[in-house]
C-alpha positions as CSV (number, residue, x, y, z in Angstrom):
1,X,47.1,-53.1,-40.1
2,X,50.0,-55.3,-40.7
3,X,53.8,-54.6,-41.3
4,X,54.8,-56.0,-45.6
5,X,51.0,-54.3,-46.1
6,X,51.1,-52.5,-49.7
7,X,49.8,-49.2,-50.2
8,X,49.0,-47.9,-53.6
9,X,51.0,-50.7,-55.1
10,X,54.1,-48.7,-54.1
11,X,55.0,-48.0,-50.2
12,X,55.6,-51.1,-48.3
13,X,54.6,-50.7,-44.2
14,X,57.6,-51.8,-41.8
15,X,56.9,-50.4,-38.4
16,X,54.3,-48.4,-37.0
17,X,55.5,-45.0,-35.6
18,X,52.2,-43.4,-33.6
19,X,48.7,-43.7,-33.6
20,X,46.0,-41.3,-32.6
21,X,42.2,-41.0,-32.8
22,X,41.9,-40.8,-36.4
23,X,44.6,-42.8,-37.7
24,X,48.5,-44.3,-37.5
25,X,51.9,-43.2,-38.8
26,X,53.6,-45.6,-40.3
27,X,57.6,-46.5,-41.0
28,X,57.3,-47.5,-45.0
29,X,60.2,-48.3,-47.9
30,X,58.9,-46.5,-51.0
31,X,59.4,-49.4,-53.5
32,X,59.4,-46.6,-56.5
33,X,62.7,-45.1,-55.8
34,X,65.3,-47.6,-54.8
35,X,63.5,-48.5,-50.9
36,X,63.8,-45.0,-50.1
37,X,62.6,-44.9,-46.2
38,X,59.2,-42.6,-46.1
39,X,56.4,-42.2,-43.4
40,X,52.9,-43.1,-44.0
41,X,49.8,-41.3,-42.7
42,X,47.2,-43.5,-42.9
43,X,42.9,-42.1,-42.0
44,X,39.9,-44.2,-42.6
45,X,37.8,-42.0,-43.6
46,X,34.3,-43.8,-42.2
47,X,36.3,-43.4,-39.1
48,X,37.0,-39.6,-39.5
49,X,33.4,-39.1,-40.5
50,X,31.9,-40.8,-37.3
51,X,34.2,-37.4,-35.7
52,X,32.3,-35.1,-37.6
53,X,28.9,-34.2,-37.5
54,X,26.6,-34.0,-40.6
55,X,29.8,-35.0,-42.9
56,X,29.9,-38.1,-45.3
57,X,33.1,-39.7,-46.2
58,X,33.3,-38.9,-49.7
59,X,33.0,-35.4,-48.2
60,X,35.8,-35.6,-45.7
61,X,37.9,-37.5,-48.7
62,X,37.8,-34.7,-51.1
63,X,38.3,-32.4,-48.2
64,X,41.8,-34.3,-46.9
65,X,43.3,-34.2,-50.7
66,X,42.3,-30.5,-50.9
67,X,44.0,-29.9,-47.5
68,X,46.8,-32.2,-48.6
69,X,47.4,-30.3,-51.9
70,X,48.0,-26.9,-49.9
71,X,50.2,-28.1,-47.1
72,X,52.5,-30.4,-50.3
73,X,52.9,-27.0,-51.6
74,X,54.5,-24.9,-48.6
75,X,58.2,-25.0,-49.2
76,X,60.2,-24.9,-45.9
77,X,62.9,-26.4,-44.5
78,X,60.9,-26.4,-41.1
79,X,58.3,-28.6,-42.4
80,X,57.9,-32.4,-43.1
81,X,58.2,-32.7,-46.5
82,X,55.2,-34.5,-48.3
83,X,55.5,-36.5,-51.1
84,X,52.2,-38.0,-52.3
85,X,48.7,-38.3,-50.7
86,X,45.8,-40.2,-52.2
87,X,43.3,-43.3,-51.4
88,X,43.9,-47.1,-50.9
89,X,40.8,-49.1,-50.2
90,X,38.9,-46.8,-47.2
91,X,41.9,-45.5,-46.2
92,X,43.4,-41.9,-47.4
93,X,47.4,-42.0,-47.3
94,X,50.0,-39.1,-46.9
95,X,53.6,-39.9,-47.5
96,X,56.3,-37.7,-45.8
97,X,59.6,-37.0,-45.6
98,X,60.9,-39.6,-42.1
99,X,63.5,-37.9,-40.4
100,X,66.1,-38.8,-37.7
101,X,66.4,-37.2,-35.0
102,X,64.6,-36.5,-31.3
103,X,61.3,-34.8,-30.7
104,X,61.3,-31.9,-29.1
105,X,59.4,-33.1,-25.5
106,X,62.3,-35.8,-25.2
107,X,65.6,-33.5,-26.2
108,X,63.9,-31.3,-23.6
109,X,63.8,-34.2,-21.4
110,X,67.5,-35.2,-21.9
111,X,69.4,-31.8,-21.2
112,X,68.6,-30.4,-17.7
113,X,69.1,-27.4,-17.1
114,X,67.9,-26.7,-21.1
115,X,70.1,-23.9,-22.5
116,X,68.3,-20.6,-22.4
117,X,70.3,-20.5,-26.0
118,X,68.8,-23.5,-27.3
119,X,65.2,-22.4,-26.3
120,X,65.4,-18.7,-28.5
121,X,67.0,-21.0,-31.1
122,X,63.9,-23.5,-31.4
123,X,61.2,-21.1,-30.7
124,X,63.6,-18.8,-33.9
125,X,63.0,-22.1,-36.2
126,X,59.7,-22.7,-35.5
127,X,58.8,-19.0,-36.1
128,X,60.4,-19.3,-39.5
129,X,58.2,-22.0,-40.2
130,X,54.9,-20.9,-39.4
131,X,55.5,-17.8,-41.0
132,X,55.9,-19.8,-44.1
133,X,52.4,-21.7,-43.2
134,X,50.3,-18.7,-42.2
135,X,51.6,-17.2,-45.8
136,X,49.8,-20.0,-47.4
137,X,46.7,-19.3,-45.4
138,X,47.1,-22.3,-43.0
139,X,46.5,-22.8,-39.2
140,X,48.4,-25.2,-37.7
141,X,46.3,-25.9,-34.3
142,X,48.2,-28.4,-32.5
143,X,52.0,-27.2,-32.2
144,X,53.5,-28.7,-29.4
145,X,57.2,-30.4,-29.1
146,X,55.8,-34.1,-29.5
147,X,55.0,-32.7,-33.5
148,X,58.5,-31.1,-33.4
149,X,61.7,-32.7,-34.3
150,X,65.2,-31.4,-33.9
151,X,67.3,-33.2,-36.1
152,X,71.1,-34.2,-36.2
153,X,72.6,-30.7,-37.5
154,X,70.6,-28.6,-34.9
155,X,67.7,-28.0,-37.3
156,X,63.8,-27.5,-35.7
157,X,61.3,-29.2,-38.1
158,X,58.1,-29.3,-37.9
159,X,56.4,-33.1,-38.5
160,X,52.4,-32.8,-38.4
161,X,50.0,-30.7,-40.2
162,X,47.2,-33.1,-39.6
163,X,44.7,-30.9,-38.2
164,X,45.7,-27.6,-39.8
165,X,42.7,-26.0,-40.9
166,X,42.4,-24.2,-44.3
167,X,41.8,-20.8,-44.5
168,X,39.1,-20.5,-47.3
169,X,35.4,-19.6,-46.4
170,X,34.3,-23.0,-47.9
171,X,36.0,-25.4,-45.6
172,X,34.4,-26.7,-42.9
173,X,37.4,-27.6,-40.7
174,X,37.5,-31.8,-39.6
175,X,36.2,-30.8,-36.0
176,X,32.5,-32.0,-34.4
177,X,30.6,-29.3,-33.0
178,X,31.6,-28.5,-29.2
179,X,34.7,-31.3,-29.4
180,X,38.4,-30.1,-28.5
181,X,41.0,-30.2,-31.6
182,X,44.6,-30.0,-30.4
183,X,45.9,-30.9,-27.3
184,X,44.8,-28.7,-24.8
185,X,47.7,-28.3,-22.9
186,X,49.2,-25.8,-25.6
187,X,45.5,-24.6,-27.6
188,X,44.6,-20.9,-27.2
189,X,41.5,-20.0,-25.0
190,X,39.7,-18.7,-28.4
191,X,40.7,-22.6,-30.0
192,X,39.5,-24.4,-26.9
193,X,36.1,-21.8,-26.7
194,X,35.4,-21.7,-30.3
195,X,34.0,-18.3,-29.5
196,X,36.2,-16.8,-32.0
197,X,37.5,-17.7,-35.5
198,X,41.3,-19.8,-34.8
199,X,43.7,-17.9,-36.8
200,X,47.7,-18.0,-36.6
201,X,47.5,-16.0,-33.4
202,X,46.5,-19.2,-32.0
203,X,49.8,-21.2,-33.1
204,X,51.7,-17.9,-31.6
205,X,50.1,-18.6,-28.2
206,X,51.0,-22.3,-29.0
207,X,54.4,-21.0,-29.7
208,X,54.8,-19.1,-26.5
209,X,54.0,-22.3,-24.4
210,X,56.5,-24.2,-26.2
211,X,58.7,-21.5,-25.5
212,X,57.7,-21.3,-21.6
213,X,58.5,-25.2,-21.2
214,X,61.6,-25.1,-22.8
215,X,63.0,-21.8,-20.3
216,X,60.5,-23.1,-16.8
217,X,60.6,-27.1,-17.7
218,X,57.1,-27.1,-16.7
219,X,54.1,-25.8,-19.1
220,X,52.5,-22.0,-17.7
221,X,49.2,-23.5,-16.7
222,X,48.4,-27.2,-14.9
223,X,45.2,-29.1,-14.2
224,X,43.9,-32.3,-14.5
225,X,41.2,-31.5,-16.4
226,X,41.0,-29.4,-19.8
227,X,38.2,-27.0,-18.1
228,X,41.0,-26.8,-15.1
229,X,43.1,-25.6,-18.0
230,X,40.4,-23.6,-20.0
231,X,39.8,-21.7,-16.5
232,X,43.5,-21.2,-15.5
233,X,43.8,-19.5,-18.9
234,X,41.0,-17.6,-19.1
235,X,41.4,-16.1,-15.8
236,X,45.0,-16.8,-14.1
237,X,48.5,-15.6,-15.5
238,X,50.9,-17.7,-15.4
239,X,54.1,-17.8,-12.8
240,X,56.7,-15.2,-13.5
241,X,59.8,-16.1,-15.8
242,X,61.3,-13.5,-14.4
243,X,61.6,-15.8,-10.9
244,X,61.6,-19.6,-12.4
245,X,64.5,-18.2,-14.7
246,X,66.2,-15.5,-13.4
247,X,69.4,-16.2,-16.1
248,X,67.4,-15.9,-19.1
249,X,67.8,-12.2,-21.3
250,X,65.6,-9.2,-19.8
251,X,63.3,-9.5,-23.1
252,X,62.2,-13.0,-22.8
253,X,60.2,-13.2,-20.0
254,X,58.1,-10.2,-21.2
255,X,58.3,-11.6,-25.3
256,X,56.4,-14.7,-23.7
257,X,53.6,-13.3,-21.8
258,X,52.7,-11.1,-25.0
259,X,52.5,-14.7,-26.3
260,X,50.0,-16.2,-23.6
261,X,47.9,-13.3,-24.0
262,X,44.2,-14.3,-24.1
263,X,43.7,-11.9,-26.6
264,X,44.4,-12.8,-29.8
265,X,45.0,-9.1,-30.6
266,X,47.5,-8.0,-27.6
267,X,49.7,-11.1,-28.8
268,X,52.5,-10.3,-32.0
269,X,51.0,-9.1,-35.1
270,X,52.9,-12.7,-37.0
271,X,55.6,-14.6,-36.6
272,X,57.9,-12.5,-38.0
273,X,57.5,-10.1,-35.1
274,X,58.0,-12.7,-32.8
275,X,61.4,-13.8,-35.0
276,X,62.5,-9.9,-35.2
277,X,62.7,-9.7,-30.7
278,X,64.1,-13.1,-30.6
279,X,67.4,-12.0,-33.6
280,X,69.3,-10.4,-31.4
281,X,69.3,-13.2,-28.6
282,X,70.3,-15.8,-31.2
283,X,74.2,-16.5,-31.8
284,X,76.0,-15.6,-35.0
285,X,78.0,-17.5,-37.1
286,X,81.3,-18.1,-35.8
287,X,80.7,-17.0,-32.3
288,X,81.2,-20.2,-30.8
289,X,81.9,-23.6,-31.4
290,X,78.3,-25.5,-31.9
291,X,77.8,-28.0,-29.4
292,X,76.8,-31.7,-29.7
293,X,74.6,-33.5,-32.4
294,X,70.7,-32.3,-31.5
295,X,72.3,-28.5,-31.0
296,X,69.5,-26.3,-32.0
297,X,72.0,-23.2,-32.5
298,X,73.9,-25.2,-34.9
299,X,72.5,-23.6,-37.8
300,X,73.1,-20.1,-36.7
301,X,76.2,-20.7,-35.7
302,X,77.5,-22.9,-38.6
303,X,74.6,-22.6,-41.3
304,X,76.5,-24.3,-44.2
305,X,78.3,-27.4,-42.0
306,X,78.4,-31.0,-42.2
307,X,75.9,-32.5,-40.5
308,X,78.0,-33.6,-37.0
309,X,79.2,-37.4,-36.8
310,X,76.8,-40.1,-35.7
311,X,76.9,-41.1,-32.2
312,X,78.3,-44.3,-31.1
313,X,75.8,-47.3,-31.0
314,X,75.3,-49.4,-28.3
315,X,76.6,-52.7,-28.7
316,X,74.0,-55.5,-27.8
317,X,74.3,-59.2,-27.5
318,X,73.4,-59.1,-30.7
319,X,75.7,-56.6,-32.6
320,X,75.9,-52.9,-32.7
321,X,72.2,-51.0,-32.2
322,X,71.9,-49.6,-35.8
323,X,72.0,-53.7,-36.9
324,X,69.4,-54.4,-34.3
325,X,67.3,-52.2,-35.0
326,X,67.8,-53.0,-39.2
327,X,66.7,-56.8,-37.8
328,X,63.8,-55.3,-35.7
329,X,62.4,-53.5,-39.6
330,X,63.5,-57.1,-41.2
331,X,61.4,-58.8,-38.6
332,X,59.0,-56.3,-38.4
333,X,57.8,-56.2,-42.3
334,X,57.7,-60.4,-42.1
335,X,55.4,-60.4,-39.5
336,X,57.8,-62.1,-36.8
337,X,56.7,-60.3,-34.3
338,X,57.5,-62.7,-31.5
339,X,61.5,-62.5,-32.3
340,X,61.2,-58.8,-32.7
341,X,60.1,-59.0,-28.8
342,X,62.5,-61.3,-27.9
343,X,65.2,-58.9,-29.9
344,X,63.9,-56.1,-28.7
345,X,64.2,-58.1,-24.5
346,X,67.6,-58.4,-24.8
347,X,68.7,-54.8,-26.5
348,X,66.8,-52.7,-24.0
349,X,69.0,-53.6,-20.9
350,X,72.2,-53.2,-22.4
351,X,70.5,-49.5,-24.2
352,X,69.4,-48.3,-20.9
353,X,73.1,-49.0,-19.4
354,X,74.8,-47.3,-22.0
355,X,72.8,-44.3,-22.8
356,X,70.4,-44.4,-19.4
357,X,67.0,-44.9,-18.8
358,X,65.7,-41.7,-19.8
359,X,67.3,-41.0,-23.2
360,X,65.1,-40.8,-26.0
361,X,67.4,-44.1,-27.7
362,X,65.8,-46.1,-24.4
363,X,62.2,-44.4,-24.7
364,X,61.9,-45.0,-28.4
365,X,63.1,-48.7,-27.8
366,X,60.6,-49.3,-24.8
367,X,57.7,-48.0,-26.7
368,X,58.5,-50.4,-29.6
369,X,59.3,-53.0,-27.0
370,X,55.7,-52.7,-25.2
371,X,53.7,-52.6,-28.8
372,X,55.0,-55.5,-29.5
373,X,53.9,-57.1,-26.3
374,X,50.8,-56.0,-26.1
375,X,50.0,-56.9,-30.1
376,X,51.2,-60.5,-29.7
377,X,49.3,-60.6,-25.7
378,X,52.4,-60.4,-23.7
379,X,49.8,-58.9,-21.4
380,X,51.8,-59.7,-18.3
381,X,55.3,-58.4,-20.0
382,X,54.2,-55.7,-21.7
383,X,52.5,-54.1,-18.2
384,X,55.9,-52.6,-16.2
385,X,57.2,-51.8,-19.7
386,X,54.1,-49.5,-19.9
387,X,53.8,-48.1,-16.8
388,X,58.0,-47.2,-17.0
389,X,57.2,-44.8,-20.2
390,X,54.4,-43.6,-18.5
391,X,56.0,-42.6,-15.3
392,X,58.2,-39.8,-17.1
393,X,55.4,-39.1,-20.0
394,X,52.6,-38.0,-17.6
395,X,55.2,-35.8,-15.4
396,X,56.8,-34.3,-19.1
397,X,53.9,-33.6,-21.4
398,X,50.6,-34.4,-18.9
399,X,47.9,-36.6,-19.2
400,X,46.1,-35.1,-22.6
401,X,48.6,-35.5,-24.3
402,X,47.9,-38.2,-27.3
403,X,50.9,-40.6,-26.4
404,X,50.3,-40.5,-23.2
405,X,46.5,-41.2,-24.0
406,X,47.4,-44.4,-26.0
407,X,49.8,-45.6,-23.4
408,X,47.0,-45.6,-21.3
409,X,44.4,-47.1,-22.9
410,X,46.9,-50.0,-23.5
411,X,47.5,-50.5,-20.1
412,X,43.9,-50.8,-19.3
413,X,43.7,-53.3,-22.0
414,X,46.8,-55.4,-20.3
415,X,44.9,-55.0,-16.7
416,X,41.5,-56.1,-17.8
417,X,43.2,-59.0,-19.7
418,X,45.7,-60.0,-16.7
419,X,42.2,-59.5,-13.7
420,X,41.4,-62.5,-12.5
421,X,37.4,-64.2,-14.3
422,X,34.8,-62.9,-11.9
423,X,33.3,-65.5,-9.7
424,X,29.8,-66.9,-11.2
425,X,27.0,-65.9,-9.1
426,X,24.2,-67.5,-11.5
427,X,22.1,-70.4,-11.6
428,X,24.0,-73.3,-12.6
């Protein structure tokens, strides 16, 4: 895959976004309506079919338009919107709404202590839009704050319903037989089991992790392993809220644990249940002033207001960071990918001085930065630029989560390209 690459004669790739096991998001101009900035989801389906057994890819194509068709038509202003789906060579597309903003796992990462206040008002958004997916007879299965985005005027939106299942009797969901779909950090006992069917009880427990991590900083169950995990939910309960966060409201803690329930019928009866004991902890209009840009009780407590003004950039050697980052796209989409490194050498310093090496401005430019490297075998470079992101990924979101995964595997790639040739022991 190549930056300039046209799909469907129409959305022009510029930079990629993410990858994961069955495909890669992609920054795209849509050349139909004035170079309007989109996101590309691209799947090869002989890939996704080597996932699942006993399913042919014509199969799995008819079944990813079907699924895309229901999730185009759930109107929310907590979901990605989707603007066209279809197939371009092998490869099945889904074009979406791209959004600026932070994901949730690095706005959580940025603001320490996270404001009890902010938490109800995320986990208040999010319920608001799965109610608006479980309506439509969808599952999500893999809410977690790296598919969440909070966006410049405080509102929660959720980005990827790539694994949701379908809720129709003849839809056999894109899962092989015994594997793990979701990350297992935030999946329900009965998703991780498959001893029972996943319905949206399952995102609710999702939910109520989400919703643990924002008030603890820390998820409700840790292991190494995802049968460490499976075990630790099955049979342990997680620390009390009621010690890690002692300021929080009275009905919290106990909202939560009716959440992490491993019984999918002692947790809420929807999300709206779960929205109606959160209302009262959320602010109301005119309360208080909203805080900064990113404030997740913006829209309660401003719901009709200008989205807040745009941050300073950085200036960089060369020019403010919103031009450096237009040249990196520029570069990006010609294929230049040796002065996007170069580019991308220089801003990171002067980012990390201005905004410090944590915020998600520095993450999102040192994740672009080690790409780069390793695509164009900066094996050497690319390395501490790797292990930096990794350092505060694997302590924020673990190590199953599917950046962290990548990250991984690309730093193996660097250290088996950078060992040293093994001596030769053979006959000469």
């Amino acid at each position: 895959m190549t930056p300039g690459r046209l799909i469907a004669g129409r959305y022009e790739l510029s930079e990629p976004l993410g990858k994961g096991g069955m495909g890669q998001v992609w920054g795209a101009l849509d050349a139909g309506l004035g170079s309007r900035p989109v996101a590309v989801k691209l799947a090869h389906s002989e890939r996704m079919a080597s996932l699942v057994r006993s399913a042919d890819p014509e199969e799995l194509r008819r079944r990813f338009a079907r699924e895309c068709r229901v999730t185009a038509q759930i109107d929310h202003p907590g979901l990605v919107t989707v603007y066209d789906a279809g197939q371009d060579g092998e490869e099945l597309y889904l074009v979406m709404q791209r959004l600026d903003g932070s994901d949730l796992a690095d706005h959580l990462a940025e603001h320490d202590p996270y404001p009890w206040q902010w938490a109800v008002a995320v986990a208040a958004q999010l319920c608001s839009a799965l109610a608006a997916v479980h309506a439509a007879g969808v599952v999500h299965r893999d809410l977690k704050p790296g598919n969440v985005m909070v966006r410049p005027d405080g509102r929660v939106v959720i980005l990827d319903l790539g694994i949701a299942s379908v809720g129709a009797p003849d839809v056999t969901r894109l899962t092989r037989t015994g594997a793990l779909v979701g990350t297992p950090v935030y999946m329900a006992p009965e998703q991780a089991t498959g001893g029972a069917a996943v319905g949206p009880a399952a995102d609710l427990y999702a939910l109520g992790v989400v919703l643990y991590e924002l008030l603890a900083r820390r998820t409700p169950f840790e292991a190494p392993e995802a049968a460490g995990l499976l075990y630790k939910k099955l049979h342990e309960e997680p620390d009390s809220l009621e010690l890690l966060c002692p300021d929080v409201p009275a009905p919290l803690p106990g909202l939560v644990r009716r959440l992490l329930d491993r019984d999918p019928a002692r947790r809420p009866a929807d999300a709206h249940e779960v929205y109606a004991a959160l209302a009262p902890l959320l602010p109301r209009a005119g309360e208080r002033v909203p805080g900064p840009p990113l404030d997740p009780t913006r829209p309660f407590l401003a719901p009709a207001a200008p989205w807040p003004p745009r941050r300073g950039a950085a200036p960089t050697p060369d020019g403010d960071l919103n031009a450096v980052l237009e040249d990196i796209r520029r570069l990006l989409a010609a294929g230049r990918y040796a002065q996007v490194a170069a580019l991308l050498g220089r801003a990171l310093p002067v980012a990390v001085t201005t905004y410090g090496e944590t915020s998600s401005v520095v993450r999102t430019l040192r994740k672009q930065y080690a790409t780069v490297l390793v695509d164009t075998a900066q094996y050497a470079q690319a390395l501490p630029e790797l292990g930096a992101l990794l350092r505060d990924l694997i302590r924020e979101r673990g190590l199953h989560d599917p950046a962290v995964a990548q990250l991984l595997q690309d730093e193996a790639l660097c250290r088996r390209q950078l060992a040293p040739p093994a001596p030769h022991t053979g006959p000469y």
